[in-house]
C-alpha positions in Angstrom: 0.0 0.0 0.0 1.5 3.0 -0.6 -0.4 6.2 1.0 0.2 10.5 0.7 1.4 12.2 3.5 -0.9 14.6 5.1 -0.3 17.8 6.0 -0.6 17.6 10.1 2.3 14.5 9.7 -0.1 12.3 10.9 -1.5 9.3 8.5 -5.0 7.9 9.2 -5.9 4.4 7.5 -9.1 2.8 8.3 -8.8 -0.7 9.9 -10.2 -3.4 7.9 -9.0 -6.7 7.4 -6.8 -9.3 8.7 -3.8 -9.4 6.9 -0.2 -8.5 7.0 0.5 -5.0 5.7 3.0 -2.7 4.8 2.9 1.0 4.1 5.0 3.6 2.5 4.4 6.9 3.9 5.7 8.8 0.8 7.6 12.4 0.9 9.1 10.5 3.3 10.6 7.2 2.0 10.3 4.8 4.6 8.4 1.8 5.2 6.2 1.1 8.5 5.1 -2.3 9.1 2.3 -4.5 11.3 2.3 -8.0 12.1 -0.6 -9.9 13.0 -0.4 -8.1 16.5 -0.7 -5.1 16.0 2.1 -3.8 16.5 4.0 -1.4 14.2 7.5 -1.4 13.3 9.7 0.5 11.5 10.6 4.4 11.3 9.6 7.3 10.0 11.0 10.5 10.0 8.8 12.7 12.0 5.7 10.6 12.9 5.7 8.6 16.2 4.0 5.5 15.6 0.7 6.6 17.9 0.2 9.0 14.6 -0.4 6.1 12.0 -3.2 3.4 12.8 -2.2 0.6 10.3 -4.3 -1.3 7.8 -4.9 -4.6 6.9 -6.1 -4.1 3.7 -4.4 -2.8 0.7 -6.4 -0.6 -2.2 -7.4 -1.8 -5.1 -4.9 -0.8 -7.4 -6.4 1.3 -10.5 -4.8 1.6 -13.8 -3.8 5.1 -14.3 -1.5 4.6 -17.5 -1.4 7.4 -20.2 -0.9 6.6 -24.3 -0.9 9.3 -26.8 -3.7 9.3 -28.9 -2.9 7.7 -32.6 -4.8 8.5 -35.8 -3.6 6.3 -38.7 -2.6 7.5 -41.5 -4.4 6.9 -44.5 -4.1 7.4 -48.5 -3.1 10.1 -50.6 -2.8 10.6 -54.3 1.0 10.6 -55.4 -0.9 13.3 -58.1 -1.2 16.0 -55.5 1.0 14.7 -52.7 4.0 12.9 -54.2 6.4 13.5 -51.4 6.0 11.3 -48.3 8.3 12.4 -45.2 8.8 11.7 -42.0 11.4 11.0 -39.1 12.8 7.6 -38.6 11.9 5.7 -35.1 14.4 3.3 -33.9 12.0 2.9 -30.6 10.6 -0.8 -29.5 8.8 0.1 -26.3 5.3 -0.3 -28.0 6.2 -4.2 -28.9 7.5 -5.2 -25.3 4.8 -3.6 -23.5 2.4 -5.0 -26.6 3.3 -8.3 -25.2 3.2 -7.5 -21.4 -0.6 -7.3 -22.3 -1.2 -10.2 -24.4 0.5 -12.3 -21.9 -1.2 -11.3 -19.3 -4.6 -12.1 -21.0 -5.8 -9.0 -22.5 -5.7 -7.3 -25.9 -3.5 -3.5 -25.0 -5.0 -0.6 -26.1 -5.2 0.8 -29.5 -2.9 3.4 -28.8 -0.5 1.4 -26.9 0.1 -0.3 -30.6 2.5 1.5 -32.5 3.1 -0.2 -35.7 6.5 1.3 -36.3 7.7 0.1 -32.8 6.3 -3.4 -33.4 7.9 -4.1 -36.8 11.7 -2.2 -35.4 11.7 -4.6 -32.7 12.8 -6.8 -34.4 16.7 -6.9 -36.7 16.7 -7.4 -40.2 19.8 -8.6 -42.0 19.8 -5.7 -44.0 23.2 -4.9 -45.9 25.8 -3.1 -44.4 26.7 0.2 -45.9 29.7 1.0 -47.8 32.1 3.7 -48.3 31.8 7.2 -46.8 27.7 6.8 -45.8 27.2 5.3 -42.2 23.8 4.2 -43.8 23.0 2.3 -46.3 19.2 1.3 -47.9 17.6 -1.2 -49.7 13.8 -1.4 -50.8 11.7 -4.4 -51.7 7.8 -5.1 -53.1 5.7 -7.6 -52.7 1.6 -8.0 -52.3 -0.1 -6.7 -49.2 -1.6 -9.6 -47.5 -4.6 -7.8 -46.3 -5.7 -6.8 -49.7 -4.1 -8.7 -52.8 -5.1 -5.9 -55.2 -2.8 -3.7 -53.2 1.3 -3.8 -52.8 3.6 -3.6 -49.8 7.2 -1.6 -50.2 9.6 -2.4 -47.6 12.2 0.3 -47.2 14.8 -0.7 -45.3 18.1 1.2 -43.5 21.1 -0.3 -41.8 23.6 1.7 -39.9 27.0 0.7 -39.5 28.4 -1.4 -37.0 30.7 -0.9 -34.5 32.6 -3.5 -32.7 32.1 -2.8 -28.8 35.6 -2.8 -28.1 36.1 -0.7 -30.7 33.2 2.1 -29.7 34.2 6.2 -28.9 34.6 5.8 -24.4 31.1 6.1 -23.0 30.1 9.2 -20.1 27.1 7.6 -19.2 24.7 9.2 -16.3 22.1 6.5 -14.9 19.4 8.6 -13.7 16.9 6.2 -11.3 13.7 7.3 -10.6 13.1 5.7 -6.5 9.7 7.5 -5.9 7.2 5.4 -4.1 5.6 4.4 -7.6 8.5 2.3 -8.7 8.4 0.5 -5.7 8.2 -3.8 -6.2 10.0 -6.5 -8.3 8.8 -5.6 -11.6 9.9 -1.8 -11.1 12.8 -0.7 -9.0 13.8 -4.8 -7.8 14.2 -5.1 -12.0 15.6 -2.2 -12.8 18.5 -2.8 -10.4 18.8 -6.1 -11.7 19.2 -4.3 -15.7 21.3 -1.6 -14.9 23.6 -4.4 -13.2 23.9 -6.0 -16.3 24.7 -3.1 -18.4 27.4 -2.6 -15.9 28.9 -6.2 -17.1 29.4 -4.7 -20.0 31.1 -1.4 -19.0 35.1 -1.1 -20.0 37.6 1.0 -18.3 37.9 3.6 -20.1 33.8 4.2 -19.7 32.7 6.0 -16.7 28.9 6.1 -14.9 27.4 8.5 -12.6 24.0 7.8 -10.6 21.9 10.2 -9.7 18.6 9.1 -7.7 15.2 11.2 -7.5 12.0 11.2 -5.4 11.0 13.9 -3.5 14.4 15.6 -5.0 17.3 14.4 -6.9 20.4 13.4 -5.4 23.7 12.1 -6.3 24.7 8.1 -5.6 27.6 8.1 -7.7 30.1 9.9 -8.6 32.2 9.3 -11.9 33.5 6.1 -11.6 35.3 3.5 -13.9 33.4 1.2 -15.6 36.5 -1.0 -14.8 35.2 -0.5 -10.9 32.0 -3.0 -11.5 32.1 -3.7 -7.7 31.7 -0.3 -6.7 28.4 0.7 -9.2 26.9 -2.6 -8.4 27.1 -1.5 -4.9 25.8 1.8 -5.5 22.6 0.1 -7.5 21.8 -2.4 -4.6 21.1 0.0 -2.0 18.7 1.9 -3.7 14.9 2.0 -2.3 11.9 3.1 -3.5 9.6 5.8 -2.0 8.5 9.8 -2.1 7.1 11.6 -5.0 8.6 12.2 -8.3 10.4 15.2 -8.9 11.3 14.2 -12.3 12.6 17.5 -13.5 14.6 18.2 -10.9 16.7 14.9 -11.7 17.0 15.6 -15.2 18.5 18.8 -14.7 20.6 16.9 -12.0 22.0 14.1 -14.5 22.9 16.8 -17.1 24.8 18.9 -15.3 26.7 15.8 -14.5 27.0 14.7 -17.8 28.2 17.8 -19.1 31.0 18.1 -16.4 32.1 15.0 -17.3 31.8 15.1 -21.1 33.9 13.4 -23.1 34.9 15.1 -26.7 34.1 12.7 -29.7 32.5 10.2 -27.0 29.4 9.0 -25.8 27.7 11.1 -23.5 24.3 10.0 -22.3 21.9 10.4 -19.9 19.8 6.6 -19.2 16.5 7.8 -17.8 14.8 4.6 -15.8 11.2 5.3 -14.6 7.6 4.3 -15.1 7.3 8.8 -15.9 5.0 9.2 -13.4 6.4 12.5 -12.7 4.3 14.4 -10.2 6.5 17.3 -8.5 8.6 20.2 -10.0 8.2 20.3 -13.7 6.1 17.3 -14.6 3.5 18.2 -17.8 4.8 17.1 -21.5 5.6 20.3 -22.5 7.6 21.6 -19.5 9.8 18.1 -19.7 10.1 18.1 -23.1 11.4 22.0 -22.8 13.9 20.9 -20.4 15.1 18.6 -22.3 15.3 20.0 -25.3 17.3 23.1 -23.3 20.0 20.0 -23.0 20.1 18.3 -26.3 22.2 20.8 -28.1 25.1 20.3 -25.6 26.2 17.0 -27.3 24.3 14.7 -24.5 21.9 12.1 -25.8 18.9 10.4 -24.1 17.8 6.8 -23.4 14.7 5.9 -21.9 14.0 2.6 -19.9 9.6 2.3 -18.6 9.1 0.2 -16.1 5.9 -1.1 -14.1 2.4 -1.8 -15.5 -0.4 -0.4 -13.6 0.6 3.5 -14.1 3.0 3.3 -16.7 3.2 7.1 -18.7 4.5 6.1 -21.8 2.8 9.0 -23.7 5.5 11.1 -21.3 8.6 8.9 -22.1 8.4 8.7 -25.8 7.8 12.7 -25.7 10.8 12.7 -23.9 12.9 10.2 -26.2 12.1 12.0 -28.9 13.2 15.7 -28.0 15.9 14.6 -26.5 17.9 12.9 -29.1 17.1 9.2 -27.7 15.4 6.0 -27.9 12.7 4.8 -25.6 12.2 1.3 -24.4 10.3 -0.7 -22.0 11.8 -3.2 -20.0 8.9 -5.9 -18.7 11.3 -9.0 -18.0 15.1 -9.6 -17.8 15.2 -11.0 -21.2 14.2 -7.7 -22.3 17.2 -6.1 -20.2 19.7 -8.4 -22.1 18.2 -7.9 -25.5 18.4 -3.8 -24.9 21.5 -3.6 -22.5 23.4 -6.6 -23.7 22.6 -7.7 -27.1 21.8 -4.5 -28.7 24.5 -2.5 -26.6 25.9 -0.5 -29.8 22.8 0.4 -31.1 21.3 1.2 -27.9 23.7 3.6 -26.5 26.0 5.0 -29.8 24.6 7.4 -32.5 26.0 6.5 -35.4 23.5 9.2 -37.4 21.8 11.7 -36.2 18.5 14.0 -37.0 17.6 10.9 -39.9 14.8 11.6 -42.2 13.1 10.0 -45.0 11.6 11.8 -47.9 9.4 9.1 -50.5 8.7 10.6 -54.2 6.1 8.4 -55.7 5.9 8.4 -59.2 2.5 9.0 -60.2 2.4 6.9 -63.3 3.0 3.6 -61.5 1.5 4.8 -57.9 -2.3 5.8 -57.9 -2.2 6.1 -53.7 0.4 5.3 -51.0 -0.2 5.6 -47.2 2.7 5.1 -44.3 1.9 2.3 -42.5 2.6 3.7 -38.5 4.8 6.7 -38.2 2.0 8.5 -37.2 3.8 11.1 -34.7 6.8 11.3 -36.7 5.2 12.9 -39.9 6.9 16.0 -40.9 6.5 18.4 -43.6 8.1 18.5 -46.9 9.8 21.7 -46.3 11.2 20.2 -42.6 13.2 17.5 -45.1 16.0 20.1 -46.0 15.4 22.1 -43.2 18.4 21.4 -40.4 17.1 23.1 -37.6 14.4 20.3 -37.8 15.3 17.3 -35.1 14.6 14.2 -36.3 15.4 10.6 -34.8 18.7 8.8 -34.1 20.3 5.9 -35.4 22.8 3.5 -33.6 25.8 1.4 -34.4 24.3 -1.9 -36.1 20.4 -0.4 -36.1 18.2 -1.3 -38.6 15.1 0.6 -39.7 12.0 -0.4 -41.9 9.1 1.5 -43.1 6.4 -0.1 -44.8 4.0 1.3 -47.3 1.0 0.1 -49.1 0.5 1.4 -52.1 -2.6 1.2 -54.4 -1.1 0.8 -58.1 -2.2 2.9 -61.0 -5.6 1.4 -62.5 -6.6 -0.5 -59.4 -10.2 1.0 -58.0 -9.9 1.6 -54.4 -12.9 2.4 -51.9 -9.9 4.5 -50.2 -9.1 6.5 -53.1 -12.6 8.7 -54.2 -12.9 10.5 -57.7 -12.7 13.8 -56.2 -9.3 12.8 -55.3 -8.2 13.1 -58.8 -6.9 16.6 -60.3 -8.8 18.3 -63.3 -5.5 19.2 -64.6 -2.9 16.4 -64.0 -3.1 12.9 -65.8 -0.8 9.9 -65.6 -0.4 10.0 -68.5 1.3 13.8 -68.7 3.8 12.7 -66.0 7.1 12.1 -66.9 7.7 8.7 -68.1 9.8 6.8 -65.5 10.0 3.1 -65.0 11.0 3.8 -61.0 7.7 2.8 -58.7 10.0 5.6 -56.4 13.0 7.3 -55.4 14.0 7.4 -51.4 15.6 10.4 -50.0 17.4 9.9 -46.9 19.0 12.9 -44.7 21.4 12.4 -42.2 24.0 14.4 -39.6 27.1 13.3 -38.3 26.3 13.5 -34.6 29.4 16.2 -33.9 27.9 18.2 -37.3 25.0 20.6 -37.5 24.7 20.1 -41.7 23.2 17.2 -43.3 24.2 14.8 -45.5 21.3 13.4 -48.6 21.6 10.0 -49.8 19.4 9.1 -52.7 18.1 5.3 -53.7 15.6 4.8 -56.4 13.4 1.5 -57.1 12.4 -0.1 -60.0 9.7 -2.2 -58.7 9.4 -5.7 -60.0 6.5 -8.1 -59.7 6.2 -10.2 -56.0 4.0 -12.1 -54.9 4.0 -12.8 -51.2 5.2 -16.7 -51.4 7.9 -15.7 -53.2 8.8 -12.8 -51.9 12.4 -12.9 -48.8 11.8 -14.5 -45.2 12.4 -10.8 -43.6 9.6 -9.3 -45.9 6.8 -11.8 -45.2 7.8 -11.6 -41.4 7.5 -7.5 -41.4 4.1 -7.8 -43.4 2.9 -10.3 -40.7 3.9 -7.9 -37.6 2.4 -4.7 -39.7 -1.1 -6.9 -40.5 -1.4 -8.0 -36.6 -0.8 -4.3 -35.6 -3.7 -3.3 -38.1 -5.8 -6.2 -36.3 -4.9 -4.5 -32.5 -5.7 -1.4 -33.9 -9.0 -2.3 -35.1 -7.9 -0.7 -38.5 -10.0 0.3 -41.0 -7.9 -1.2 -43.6 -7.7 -4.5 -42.7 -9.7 -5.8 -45.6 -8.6 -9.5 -45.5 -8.0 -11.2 -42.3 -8.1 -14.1 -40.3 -5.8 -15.8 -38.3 -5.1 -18.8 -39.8 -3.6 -17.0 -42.5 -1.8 -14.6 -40.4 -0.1 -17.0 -38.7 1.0 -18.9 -41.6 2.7 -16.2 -43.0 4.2 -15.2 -39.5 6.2 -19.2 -39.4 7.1 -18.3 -43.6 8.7 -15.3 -42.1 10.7 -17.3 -39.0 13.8 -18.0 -40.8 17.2 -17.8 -38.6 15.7 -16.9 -35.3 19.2 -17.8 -32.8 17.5 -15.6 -30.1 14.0 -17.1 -30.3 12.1 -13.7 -30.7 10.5 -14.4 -33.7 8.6 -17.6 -32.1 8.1 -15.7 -29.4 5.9 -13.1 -31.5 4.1 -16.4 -33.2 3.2 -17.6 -29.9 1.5 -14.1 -29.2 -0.6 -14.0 -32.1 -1.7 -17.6 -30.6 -2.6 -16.0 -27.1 -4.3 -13.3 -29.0 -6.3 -15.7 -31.2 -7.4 -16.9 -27.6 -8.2 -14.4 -26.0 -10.3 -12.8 -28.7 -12.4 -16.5 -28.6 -12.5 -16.5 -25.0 -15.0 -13.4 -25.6 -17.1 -13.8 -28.7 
C-alpha cells in the first residue's frame, strides 16, 4: 500500500481486514510495518507510531497509464501529394509492452500499438553500408496480404556497425527514478537487476554516474570507472523506493553531470529509468520536453527505460525520447534487459546518425495512392526535409530501420481513393515517363555536425507475390497486419488468423535468439483471447 502524507504529519488508514501489511508513507521514504499483532515497526521520519493506525487491507490498485492518442494515417494521391516524409523511429517500447498485455490475458490498447515500434523490434539482415555513408538502404515489393489488389514496399536502413571494443569511451549518467511508484520487483527490484547488467558490459575507459530522485534528486555516484563494476553494483543495490517524483529536478541533475564530465568525440548519455509518473517540479509534456530539449544541443543524448504496469506514462517517455535525441524502451522482464543492455549494446547507446529523415517521391504513373503504414507522430512536412534546424530521430551502431507502405497501383479501383481525389488538370499519363515505382531520400548528420548529408536510392519495382517474396519481408508484413488487427484498422480488408499465422512461421527464418517464435506464440494467445469473448 502505498499512502500521501498529510499535511498535520499524521496518517490515518481505516482498519479493515486481517492481513499482513506494509505501508509507505511517501515524501518521506520509509516503510512502517504490522504483524498480525498489531504492532507497528519501523521508522519514520517525523511521525511517532501513535500518529499512524495501520491497515490490513491494501487498495485496489487502478490503472492510471497514459498513451498518446494515434490517428492512422491513411491514402493520398502521389498526383497532388508525391512527397512522403517523416522522421525515422528506432524505438521498440510499444512491442515489449504489446506483449506485457497479451501475456497477461488482454488485448493493450489501440494506442498502446504502434506499428512502427512493433515491426523495429525486431533486426533485419539488412546490408551493411559502404564507403563514406554510415547508412546504407535497400527497398523491396511484394503483395499486401490484407488486400491482394494492393502492394507492400519495404524500405529498409542499416547503420553501420561498431565493434564494442572498438566504440568512442562512453560518459554515461544512470538517472533512477526511486519515488514510491516504482516501488516492487517488476519496477525498482528489475531495474537494479538491468542496470547491473549493463554494468557487465562497461570497460575501463567508460565512466557512470548515478543520480537518484523522489521527493528531490540526489547524487549516488560519482564518476566512476566502468573497470570498478564492484563499486556501481554496490551503489545500485542499496537503492529504495519511496516519495514523489520530482522528475525534473533529476533531469537537470543528470545533465549537469553529464556535461562536467563530457567526453569530446565520446558517448555522453543520460539513461533515464522510470515508469514517468512524474508528479512534482516540472512534470507536464511540454515543461519536460522544454527541459530537455534546453539539453540536447550540448552534445548529451537520451535513453529511456519504462518500467511497471499499472501507471505506466509512456505518452510522457516517448515525448521525452524524442526531443531529446534518444530511444525509448520498456523493460517488462530480464530478457528484455539483455536484449536492450546486452545484445543490442551498440545500437542502444552509440549514435551513429543523427536528425535521420526519409523523404518518399512516388511516381505518379505507377503509384495511384500510398499511405505510411505507423509513423504517425513522426510525420513531418516536406519543407522540414531540407530544413536542419528540424530534429529528427537517431540511429545507432548496427540499427536497422523499416518503413512499410501500401501502395494502391495505378488502374486499381480503391474504396480509399474517391474520384474527387483526382486533379482536373494532372493525368498519368502527362507525368514524366519513368520506369521507377519511387525514389527514397534519406538525410542524415554526423552526430558532432549541424549540416546534413542526402543520400538518394531509387526502385524499380518488380512483380512479388507474397510466397515468393524474402523470409524478412513476409515476417515484417505479418507484424504490420497484426498491428492493423490491434488497432481495429479500417484497412484491414482480409483477415483471419489462420492466414496470419501462416505467414508469421514463412517469415521465422534464422531466429538464434527465439524472438520471432516468441511473436508467433503471441498472435496464438491473442487468437485466444479474442475466442474467450465472442
Amino acid at each position: 500500500m502505498v499512502i500521501k502524507k498529510q499535511a498535520s504529519l499524521k496518517v490515518y488508514l481505516e482498519e479493515d481486514s486481517n492481513t499482513l501489511d506494509e505501508v509507505v508513507i511517501m515524501g518521506y521514504g520509509a516503510v512502517a510495518k504490522r504483524d498480525l499483532t498489531g504492532a507497528v515497526s519501523g521508522k519514520v521520519a517525523g511521525l511517532a507510531p501513535q500518529h499512524y493506525i495501520m491497515n490490513h487491507h491494501a487498495p485496489q490498485d487502478f490503472n492510471t497509464e497514459s498513451y498518446s492518442a494515434i490517428s492512422e494515417n491513411g491514402f493520398k494521391t502521389s498526383l497532388s501529394n508525391p512527397l512522403s516524409t517523416f522522421s525515422i523511429d528506432v524505438d521498440a517500447a510499444s512491442y515489449s509492452n504489446m506483449r506485457r498485455f497479451i501475456q497477461n490475458g488482454q488485448l493493450p490498447p489501440k494506442d498502446a500499438v504502434r506499428i512502427e515500434e512493433l515491426i523495429n523490434y525486431f533486426q533485419y539482415p539488412y546490408a551493411a553500408p559502404k564507403g563514406k555513408h554510415p547508412i546504407h538502404i535497400q527497398t523491396e515489393i511484394t503483395t499486401a496480404p490484407w488486400n491482394k489488389k494492393h502492394q507492400l514496399v519495404k524500405i529498409g536502413l542499416k547503420a553501420k556497425q561498431i565493434a564494442t571494443d572498438n566504440l568512442p569511451a562512453a560518459n554515461l549518467v544512470f538517472l533512477i527514478d526511486v519515488s514510491g511508484s516504482m516501488q516492487g520487483p517488476s519496477r525498482l527490484g528489475l531495474l537494479k537487476t538491468a542496470f547491473k547488467l549493463l554494468t557487465d558490459q562497461l570497460r575501463e575507459q567508460d565512466k557512470v554516474s548515478i543520480v537518484v530522485y523522489a521527493g528531490a534528486a540526489g547524487v549516488v555516484l560519482p564518476a566512476t570507472s566502468g573497470a570498478d563494476k564492484t563499486k556501481i553494483k554496490a551503489a545500485l543495490e542499496q537503492l529504495e523506493a519511496g516519495g514523489s517524483t520530482a522528475g525534473g529536478a533529476g533531469i537537470k541533475k543528470a545533465y549537469e553531470i553529464a556535461r562536467s564530465q563530457f567526453i569530446k568525440g565520446g558517448n555522453n548519455r543520460v539513461i533515464l529509468a522510470t515508469d514517468g509518473d512524474f508528479n512534482v517540479g516540472a512534470s507536464s509534456d511540454a515543461e519536460m520536453q522544454r527541459l530537455i530539449e534546453e539539453n540536447r544541443n550540448d552534445g548529451v543524448f537520451l535513453t529511456v527505460l519504462g518500467f511497471g504496469m499499472g501507471n505506466l506514462k509512456d505518452s510522457k517517455m516517448e515525448a521525452l525520447a524524442d526531443k531529446g535525441n534518444g530511444n525509448y524502451a520498456y523493460i517488462d522482464n530480464m530478457n528484455e534487459a539483455k536484449k536492450v543492455l546486452v545484445n543490442e549494446f551498440g545500437s542502444t547507446l552509440f549514435t551513429i546518425a543523427k536528425d535521420v529523415k526519409l523523404q518518399v517521391e512516388f511516381n505518379p504513373s505507377k503509384v495511384k495512392a500510398y499511405r505510411l503504414i505507423g509513423y504517425e507522430n513522426k510525420l513531418l512536412n516536406k519543407e522540414d526535409f531540407t530544413d536542419d534546424t528540424k530534429d529528427a530521430g537517431d540511429m545507432g551502431a548496427g540499427h536497422s530501420v523499416t518503413a512499410l507502405y501500401e501502395v494502391i497501383p495505378v488502374g486499381v479501383q480503391s474504396a480509399f481513393v474517391k474520384k474527387d481525389d483526382d486533379l482536373k488538370y494532372q493525368e498519368a499519363g502527362s507525368i514524366k515517363n519513368s520506369a521507377e515505382l519511387l525514389t527514397v531520400n534519406v538525410r542524415y548528420k554526423n552526430p558532432g555536425n549541424e549540416e546534413s548529408i542526402l543520400l538518394s536510392h531509387p526502385f524499380i519495382a518488380a512483380d512479388a507475390s507474397l510466397e515468393k517474396t524474402s523470409t524478412d519481408l513476409k515476417f515484417a508484413a505479418a507484424i504490420a497486419t497484426f498491428g492493423m488487427y490491434l488497432r481495429n484498422s479500417e484497412y484491414l480488408q482480409d483477415f483471419n488468423f489462420a492466414e496470419l499465422l501462416t505467414l508469421a512461421k514463412a517469415g521465422k527464418g534464422d531466429d538464434k535468439e527465439g524472438y520471432r517464435a516468441e511473436f508467433i506464440q503471441l498472435i496464438e494467445n491473442a487468437r485466444l483471447i479474442k475466442s474467450s469473448k465472442e
